[in-house]
N, CA, C and O of each residue as an XYZ file, in Angstrom:
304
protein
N     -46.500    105.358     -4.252
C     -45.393    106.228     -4.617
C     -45.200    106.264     -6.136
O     -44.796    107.280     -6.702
N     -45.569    104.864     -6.934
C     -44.926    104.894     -8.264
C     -45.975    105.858     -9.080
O     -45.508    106.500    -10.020
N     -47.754    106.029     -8.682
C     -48.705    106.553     -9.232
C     -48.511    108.285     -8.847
O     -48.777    109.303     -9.486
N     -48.038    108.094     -7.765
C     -47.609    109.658     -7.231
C     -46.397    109.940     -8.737
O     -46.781    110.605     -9.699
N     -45.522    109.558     -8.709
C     -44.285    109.989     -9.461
C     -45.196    110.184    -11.041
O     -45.267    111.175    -11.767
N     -46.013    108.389    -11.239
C     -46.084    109.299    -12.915
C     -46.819    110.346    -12.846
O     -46.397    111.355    -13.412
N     -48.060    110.400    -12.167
C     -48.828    111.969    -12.166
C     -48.011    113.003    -12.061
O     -48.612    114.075    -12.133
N     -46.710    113.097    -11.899
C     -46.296    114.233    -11.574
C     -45.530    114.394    -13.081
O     -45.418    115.516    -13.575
N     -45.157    113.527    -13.581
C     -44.865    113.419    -15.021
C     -45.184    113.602    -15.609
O     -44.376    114.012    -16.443
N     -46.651    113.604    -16.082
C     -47.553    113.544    -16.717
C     -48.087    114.897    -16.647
O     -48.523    115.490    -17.633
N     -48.043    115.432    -15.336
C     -48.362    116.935    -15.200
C     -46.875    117.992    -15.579
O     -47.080    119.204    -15.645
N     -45.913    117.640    -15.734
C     -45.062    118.376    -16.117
C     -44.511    118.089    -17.218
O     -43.597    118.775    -17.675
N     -45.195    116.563    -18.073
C     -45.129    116.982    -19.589
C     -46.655    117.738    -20.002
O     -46.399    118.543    -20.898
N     -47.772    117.762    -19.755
C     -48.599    118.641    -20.020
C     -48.388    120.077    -19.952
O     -49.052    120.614    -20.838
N     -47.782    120.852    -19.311
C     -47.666    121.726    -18.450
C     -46.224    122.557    -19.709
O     -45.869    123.700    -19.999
N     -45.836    121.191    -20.080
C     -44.703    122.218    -20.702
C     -45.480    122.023    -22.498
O     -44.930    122.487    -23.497
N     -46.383    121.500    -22.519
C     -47.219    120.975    -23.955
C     -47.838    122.696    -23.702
O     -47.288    123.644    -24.263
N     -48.768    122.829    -22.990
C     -49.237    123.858    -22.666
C     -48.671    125.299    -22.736
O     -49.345    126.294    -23.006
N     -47.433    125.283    -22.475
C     -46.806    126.622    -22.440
C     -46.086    126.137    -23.727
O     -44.994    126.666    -23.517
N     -45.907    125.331    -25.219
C     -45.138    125.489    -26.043
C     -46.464    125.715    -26.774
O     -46.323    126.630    -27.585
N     -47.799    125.166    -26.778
C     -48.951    125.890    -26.995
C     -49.191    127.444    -27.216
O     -49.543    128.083    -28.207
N     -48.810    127.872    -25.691
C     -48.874    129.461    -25.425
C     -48.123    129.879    -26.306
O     -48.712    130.599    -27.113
N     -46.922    129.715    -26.525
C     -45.869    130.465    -26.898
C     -46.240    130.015    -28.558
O     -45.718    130.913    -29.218
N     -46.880    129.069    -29.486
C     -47.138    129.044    -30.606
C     -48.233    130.212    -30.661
O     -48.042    131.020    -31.569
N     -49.527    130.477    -29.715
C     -50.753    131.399    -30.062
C     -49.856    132.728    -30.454
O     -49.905    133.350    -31.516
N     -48.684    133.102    -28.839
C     -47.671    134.608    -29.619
C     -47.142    134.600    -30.669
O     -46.930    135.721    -31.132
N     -46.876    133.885    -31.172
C     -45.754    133.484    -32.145
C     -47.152    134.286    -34.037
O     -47.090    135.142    -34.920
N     -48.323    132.943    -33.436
C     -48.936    133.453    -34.701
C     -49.679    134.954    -34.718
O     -49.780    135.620    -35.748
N     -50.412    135.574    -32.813
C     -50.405    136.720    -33.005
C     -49.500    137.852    -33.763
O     -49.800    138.776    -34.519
N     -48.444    137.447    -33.308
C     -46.983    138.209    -33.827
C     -47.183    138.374    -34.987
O     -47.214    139.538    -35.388
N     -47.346    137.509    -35.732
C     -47.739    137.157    -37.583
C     -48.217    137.994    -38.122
O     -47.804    138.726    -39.022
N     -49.595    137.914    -37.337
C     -50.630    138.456    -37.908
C     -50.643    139.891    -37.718
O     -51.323    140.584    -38.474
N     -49.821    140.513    -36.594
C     -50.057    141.543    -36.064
C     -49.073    142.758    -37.618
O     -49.362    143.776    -38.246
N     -47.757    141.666    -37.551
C     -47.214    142.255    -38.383
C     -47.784    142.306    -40.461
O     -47.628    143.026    -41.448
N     -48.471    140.999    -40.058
C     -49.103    141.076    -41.803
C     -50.086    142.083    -41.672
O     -50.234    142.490    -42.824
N     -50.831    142.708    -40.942
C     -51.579    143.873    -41.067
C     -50.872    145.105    -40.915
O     -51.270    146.106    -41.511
N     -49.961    145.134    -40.249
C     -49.447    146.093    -40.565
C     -48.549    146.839    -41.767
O     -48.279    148.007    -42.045
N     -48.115    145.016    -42.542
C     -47.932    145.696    -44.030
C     -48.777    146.120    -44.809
O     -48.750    147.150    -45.481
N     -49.692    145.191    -44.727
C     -51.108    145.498    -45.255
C     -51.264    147.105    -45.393
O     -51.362    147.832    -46.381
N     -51.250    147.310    -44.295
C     -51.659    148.937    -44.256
C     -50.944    149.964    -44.613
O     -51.452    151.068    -44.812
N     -49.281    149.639    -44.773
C     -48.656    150.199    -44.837
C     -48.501    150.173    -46.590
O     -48.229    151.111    -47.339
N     -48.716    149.078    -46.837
C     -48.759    148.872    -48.633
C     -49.791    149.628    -49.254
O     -49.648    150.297    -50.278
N     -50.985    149.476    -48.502
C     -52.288    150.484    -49.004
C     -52.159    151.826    -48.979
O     -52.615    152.562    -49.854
N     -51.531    152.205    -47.974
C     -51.231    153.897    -47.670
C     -50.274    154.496    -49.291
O     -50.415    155.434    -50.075
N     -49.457    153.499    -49.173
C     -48.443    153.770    -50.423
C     -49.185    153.653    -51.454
O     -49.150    154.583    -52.260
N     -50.087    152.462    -51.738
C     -50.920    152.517    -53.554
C     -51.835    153.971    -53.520
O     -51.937    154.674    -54.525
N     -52.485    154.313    -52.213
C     -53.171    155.312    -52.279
C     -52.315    156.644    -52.614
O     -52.757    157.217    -53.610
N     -51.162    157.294    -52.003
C     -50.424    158.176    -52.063
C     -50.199    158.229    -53.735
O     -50.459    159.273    -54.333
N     -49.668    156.960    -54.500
C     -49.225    157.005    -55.870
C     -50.467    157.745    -56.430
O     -50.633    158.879    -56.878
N     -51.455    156.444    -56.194
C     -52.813    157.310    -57.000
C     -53.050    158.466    -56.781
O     -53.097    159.048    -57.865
N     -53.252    159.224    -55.858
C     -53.348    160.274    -56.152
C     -52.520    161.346    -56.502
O     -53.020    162.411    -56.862
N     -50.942    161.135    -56.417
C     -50.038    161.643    -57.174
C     -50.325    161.579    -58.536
O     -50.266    162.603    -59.216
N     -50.565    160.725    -58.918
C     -51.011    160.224    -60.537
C     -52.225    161.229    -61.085
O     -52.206    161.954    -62.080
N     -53.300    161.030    -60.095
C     -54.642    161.756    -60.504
C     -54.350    163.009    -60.465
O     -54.760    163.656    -61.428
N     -53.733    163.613    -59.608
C     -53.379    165.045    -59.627
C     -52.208    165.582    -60.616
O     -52.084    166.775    -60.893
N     -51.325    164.507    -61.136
C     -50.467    165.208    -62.399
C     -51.149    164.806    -63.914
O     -50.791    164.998    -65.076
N     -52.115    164.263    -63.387
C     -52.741    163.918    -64.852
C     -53.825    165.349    -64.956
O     -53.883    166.062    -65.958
N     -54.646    165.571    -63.687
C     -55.635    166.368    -63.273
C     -54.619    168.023    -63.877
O     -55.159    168.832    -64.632
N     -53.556    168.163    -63.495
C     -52.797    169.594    -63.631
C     -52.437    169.570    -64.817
O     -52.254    170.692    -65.288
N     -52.162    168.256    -65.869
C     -51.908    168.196    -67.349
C     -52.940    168.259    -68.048
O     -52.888    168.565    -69.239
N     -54.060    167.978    -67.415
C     -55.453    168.281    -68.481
C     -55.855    169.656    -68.362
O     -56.836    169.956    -69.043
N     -55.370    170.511    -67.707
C     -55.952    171.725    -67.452
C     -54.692    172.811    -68.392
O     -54.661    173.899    -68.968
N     -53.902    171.810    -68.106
C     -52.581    172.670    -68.071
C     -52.173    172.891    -70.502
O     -51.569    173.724    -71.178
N     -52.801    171.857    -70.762
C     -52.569    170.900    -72.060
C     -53.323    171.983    -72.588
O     -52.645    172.533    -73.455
N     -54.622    172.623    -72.421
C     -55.153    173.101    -73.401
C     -55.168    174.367    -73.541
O     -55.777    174.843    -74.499
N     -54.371    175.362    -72.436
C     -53.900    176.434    -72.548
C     -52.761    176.607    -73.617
O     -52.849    177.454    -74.505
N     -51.558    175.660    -73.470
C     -50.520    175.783    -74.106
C     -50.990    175.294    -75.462
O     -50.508    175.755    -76.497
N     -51.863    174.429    -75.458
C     -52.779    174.483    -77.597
C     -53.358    175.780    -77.786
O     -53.600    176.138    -78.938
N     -53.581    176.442    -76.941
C     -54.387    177.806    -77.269
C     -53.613    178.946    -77.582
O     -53.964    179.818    -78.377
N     -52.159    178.919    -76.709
C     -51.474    179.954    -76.526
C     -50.509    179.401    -78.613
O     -50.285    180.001    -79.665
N     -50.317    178.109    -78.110
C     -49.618    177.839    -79.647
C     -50.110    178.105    -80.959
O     -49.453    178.062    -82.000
N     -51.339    178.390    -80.825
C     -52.410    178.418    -82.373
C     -52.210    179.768    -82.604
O     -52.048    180.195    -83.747
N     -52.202    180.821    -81.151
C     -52.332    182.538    -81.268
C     -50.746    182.439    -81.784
O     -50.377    183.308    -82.574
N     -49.717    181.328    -81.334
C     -49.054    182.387    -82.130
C     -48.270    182.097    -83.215
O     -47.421    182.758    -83.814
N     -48.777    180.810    -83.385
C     -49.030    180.683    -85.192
C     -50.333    181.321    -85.962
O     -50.402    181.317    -87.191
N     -51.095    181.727    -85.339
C     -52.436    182.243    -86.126
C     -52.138    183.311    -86.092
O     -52.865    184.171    -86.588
């Protein structure tokens, strides 16, 4: 009876080792699930700037040497 009782102890402190186990693997999926998703969400944003950037720099280089051209005609 006394070997019956600790096995059963022994299986229901394992048992709860095991499921605080489980519940650490969700815990760090969870983590991770959410650090990639900043990840991605941070990259989307550096990309959006850059090319906001490249394209008002891109419309000022085009844009820059008309208005030197138009300014010279009408001082010249």
């Amino acid at each position: 009876m006394f070997v019956l009782r600790s096995l059963l102890i022994r299986s229901s402190k394992s048992s709860s080792s095991s499921s605080s186990s489980s519940s650490l693997v969700v815990v760090v999926v969870v983590v991770v699930v959410v650090a990639a998703a900043v990840v991605v969400v941070v990259v989307a944003v550096v990309v959006v700037v850059v090319v906001v950037v490249v394209e008002a720099v891109a419309a000022a280089a085009v844009h820059l040497p008309l208005t030197l051209c138009e300014n010279t005609k009408a001082f010249g």
